[in-house]
N, C-alpha and C positions, 0 to 999 in steps of 0.2 A: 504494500500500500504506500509506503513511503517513497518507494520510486516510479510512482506512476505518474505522480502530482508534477516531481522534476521533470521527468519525460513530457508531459504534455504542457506543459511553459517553454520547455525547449522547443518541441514542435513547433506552437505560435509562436516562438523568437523567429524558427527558421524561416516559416512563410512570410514575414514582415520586408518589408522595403529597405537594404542594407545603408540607403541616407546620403549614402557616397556622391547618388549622381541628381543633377539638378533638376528643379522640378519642370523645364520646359523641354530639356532632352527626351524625360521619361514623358511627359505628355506627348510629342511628335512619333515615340515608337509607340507608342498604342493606339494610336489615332487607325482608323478603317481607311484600307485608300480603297479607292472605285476608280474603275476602267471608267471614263467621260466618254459618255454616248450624245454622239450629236444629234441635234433634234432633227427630221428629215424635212426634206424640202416642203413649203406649202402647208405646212402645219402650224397650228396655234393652239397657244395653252388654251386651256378649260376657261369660259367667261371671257372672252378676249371680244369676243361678239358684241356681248351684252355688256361692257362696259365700255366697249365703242360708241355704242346705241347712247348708252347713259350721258356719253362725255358730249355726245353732237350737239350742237347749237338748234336752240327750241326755235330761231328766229332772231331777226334785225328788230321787231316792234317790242318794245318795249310798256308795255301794259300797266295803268296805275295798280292792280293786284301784285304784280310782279317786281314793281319798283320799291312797292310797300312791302314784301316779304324779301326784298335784298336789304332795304334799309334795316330792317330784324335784326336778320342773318349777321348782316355789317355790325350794327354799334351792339352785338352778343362778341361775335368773333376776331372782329379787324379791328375796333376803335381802339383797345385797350394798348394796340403797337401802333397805330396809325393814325389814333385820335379822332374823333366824330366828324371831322371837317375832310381828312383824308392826307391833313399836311405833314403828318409822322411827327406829332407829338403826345402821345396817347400819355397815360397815366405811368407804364412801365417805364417810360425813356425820362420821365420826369423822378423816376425810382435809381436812373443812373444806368437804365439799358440803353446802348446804341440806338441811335431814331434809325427807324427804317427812311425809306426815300419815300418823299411826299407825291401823291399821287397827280399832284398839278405840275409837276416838273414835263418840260416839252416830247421828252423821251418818252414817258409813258400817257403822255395825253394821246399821241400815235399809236399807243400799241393797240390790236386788236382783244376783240373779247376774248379769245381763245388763249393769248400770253394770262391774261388774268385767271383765266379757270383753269390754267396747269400750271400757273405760280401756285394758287389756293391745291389743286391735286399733290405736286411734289413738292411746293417747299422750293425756296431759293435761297443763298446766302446766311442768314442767319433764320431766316425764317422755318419753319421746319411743314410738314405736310399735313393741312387738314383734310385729307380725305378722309380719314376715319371719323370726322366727326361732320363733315359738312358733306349733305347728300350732291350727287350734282346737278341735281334742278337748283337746288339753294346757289351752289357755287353759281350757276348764269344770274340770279338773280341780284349777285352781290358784282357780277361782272355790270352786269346794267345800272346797278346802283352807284358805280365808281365812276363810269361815264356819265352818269345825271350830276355826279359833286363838282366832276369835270367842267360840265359846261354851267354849270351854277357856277364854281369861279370863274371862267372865261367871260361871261355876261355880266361878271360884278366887279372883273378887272377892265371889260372894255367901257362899262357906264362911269365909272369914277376918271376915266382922262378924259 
């Protein structure tokens, strides 16, 4: 009885890790490699369809229901980095986070609705991706909302000279 207790603390000594070798060595030899099977021609992942469909453009008119559920959408989602006006002074940058670019700057007065609904899809620069949280009927609608704040200053920059 007395030697069985040593023996089996020996055993679990010997199966233990000898400590020697570093911990990202030992992680890369256990790692599982796989053969890379390339996808074949003409093929597309699963939902690649349906979230084409989702991402399309509902249309150029812009509708007071639709302008009213971008503005929502906008001062839940965007004001807080962008501020309610679109100038990129929201609440966070006044906290000491980098201002995003203000939505009235020439460059993005240009852009189309599509740069805005896959900025909001993936995330640019410091911005990170809401598509898990903004469906993408909301994302056009917050596209349409940022071209109405658009021309809402353009109209209040060209009445005051």
């Amino acid at each position: 009885m007395r030697l069985i207790a040593p023996m089996l603390a020996l055993a679990a000594l010997a199966a233990c890790d000898s400590g020697t070798e570093s911990r990202e060595e030992a992680a890369s030899t256990r790692a599982v490699q796989r053969e890379h099977t390339a996808i074949p021609y003409g093929t597309a992942s699963r939902g690649t369809a349906a979230r084409a469909a989702a991402l399309a453009s509902p249309g150029s008119s812009a509708t007071p229901e639709l302008l009213d559920r971008g503005r929502e959408r906008f001062l839940i989602f965007c004001s807080p980095c962008h501020g309610a006006s679109g100038r990129g002074d929201g609440l966070v940058v006044s906290r000491g986070f980098p201002a995003p670019p203000s939505y009235h700057q020439e460059r993005l007065r240009g852009a189309p609705f599509e740069h805005i609904v896959s900025v909001i899809t993936n995330g640019t620069g410091l911005m990170h991706s809401y598509a898990d949280r903004v469906p993408p009927e909301d994302r056009w609608a917050v596209a349409h909302y940022v071209r109405s704040l658009q021309r809402t200053e353009a109209q209040t920059a060209g009445a005051s000279e």
